[in-house]
C-alpha positions in Angstrom: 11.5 -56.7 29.8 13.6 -53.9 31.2 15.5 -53.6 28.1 12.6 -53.8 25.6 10.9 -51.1 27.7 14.4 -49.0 27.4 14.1 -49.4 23.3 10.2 -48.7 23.3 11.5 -45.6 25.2 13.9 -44.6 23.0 11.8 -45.3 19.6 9.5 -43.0 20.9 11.8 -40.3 21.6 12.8 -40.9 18.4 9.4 -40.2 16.7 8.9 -37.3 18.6 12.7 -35.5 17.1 11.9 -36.4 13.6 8.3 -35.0 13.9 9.3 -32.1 15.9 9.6 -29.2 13.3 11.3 -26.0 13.3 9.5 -23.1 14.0 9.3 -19.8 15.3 7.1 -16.7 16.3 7.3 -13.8 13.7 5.5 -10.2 14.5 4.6 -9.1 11.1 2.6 -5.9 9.3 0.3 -6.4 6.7 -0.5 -3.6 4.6 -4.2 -2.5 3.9 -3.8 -3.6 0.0 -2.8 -6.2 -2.0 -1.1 -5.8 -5.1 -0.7 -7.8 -8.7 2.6 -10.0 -8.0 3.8 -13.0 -10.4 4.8 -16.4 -9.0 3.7 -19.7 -10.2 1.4 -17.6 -12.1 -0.4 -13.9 -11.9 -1.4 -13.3 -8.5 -2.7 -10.6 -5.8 -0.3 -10.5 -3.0 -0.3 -9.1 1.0 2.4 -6.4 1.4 4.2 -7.4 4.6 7.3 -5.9 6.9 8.5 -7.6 10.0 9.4 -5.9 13.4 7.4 -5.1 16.4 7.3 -1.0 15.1 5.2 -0.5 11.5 6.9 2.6 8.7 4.7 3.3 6.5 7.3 5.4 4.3 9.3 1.9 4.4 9.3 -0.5 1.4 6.8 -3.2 1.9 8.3 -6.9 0.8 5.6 -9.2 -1.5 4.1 -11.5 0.4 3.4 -15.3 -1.9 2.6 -17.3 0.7 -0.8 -18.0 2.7 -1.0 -17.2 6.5 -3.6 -20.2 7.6 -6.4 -19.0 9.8 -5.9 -15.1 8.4 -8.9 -13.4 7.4 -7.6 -10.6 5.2 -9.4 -7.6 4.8 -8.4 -4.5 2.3 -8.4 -0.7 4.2 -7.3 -2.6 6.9 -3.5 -2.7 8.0 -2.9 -5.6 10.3 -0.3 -6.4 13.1 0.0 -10.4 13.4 1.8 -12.3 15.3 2.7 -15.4 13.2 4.1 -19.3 13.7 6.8 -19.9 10.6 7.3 -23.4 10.5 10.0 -25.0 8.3 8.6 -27.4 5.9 11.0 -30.3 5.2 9.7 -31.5 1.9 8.3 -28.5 0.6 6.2 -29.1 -2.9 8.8 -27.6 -5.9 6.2 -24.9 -6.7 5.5 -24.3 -2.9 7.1 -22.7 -0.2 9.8 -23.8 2.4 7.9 -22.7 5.3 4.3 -22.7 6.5 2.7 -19.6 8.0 0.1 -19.7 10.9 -2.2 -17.0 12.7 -1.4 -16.9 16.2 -2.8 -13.6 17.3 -4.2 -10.4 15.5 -2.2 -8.4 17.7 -3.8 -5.4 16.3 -6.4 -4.2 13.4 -6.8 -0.6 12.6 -8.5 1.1 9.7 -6.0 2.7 7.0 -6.4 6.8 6.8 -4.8 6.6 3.8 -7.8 5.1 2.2 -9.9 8.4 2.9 -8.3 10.0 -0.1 -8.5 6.9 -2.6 -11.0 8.3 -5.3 -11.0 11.0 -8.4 -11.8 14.1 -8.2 -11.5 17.6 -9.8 -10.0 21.0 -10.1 -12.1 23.3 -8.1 -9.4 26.3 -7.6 -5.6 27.1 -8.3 -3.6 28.9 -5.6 -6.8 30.2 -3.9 -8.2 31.3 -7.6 -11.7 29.2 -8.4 -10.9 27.6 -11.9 -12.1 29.2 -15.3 -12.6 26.6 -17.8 -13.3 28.4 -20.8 -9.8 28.0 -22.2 -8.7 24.8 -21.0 -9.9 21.5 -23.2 -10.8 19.7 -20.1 -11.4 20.2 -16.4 -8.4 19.1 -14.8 -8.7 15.9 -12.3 -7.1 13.9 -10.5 -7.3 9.8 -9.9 -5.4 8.7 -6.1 -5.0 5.0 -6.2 -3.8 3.8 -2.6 -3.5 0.5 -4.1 -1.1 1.1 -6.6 0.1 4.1 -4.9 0.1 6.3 -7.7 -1.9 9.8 -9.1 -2.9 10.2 -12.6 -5.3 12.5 -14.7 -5.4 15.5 -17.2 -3.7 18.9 -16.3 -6.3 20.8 -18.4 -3.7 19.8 -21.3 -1.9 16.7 -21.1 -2.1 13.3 -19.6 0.4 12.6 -16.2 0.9 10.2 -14.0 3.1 9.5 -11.2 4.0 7.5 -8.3 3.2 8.4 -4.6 6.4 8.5 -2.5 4.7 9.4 1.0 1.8 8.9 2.6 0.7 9.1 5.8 -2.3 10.6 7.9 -1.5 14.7 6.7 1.9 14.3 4.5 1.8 13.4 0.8 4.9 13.8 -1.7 5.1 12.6 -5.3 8.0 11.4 -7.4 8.5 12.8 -11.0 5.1 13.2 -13.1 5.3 11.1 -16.7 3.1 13.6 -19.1 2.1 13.5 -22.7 3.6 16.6 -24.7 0.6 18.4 -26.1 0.0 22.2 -26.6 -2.9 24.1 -26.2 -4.5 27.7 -26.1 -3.5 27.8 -22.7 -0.9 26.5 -21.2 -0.8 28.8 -18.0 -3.5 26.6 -16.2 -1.6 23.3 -16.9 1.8 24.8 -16.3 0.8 25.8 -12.7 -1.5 22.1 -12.4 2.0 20.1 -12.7 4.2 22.7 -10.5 1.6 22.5 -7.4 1.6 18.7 -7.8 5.5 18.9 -7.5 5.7 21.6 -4.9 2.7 19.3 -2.5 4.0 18.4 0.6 1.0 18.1 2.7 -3.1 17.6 2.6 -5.6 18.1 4.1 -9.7 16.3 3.1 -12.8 18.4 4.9 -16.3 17.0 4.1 -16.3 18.7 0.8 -13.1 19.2 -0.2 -9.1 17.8 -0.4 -6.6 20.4 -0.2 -2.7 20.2 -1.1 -0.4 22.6 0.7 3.3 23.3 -0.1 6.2 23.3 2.7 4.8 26.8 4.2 1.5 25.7 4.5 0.1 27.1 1.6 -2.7 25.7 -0.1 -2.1 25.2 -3.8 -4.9 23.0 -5.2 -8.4 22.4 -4.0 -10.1 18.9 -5.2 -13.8 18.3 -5.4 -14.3 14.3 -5.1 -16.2 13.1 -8.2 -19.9 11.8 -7.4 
């Protein structure tokens, strides 16, 4: 009896190693969008970083995986702590490790989010706008989700990506733009220069402001109703 109790003992040991699977705690950041991704097929995915300290100037890695028991919400950025378990006969399609909610460590509303919309030129280096030469108002589109600006510059057509962006600093990489002339180029000319030479903002009830490195303010915005 002795030595079938000692093999009932150590069957069950058994069973408990090879159902014992490797895991381990994970702090991660989830960003307040999510954004078109391709994996088995087209997909929205979270934007993620690990580490106990978020940067939101820092590259955010695609996330294609579900984290079980995470209710996402968008304008949200999240910090959770997470249980990565290693799967050991993961589907082909599917991924090697299994992701659970342990805590929402933290859940804070995104400021970037309070410029997302379109808006238009009210004034140009403290000048209100005249329109009467320009063939259309210029505007402006900021998409937080894509992080990129787009619009008309009074002229032509730009776009651009959005390098920075936090609560009051905003800079923009190199602005793509259609190669029209008009009767007035002046307008235009100085539309694309501010956007360039915009290193800060600043969004008032009314209005959203860019400002250059001396805290000038080159173009005022007026959201779109």
């Amino acid at each position: 009896m002795k030595t079938i109790g000692l093999i009932l003992f150590a069957l069950l040991i058994t069973e408990c190693s090879s159902t014992n699977i490797d895991f381990k705690e994970t702090v991660y950041w989830v960003n307040s969008t999510k954004v078109d991704c391709t994996g088995v097929g087209k997909m929205n995915c979270l934007q993620v970083q690990n580490g106990n300290e978020l940067d939101l100037n820092k590259e955010w890695n695609l996330f294609y995986s579900q984290i079980i028991g995470f209710d996402y919400e968008p304008s949200f950025i999240y910090k959770l702590n997470i249980k990565e378990e290693t799967i050991e006969n993961p589907p082909a399609d599917g991924s090697s490790i299994k992701y659970t909610l342990i805590e929402v460590l933290e859940k804070k509303q995104d400021t970037r989010y309070n410029i997302h919309d379109i808006y238009i030129l009210k004034s140009i280096h403290g000048k209100e706008l005249q329109l009467s030469d320009l063939k259309k108002q210029p505007n402006l589109e900021i998409n937080i989700t894509k992080m990129m600006i787009s619009g008309n510059n009074g002229c032509n057509n730009y776009s651009g990506s959005i390098t920075e962006l936090n609560d009051k600093n905003i800079n923009f990489g190199l602005l793509a733009e259609t190669r029209m002339l008009c009767k007035n180029m002046e307008i235009p000319t100085q539309f694309s220069e501010a956007i360039s030479n915009t290193k800060s903002f600043k969004k008032d009830s009314e209005d959203l402001h860019f400002i250059n490195e001396l805290g000038i303010t080159l173009l005022t915005f007026k959201k779109v109703d």
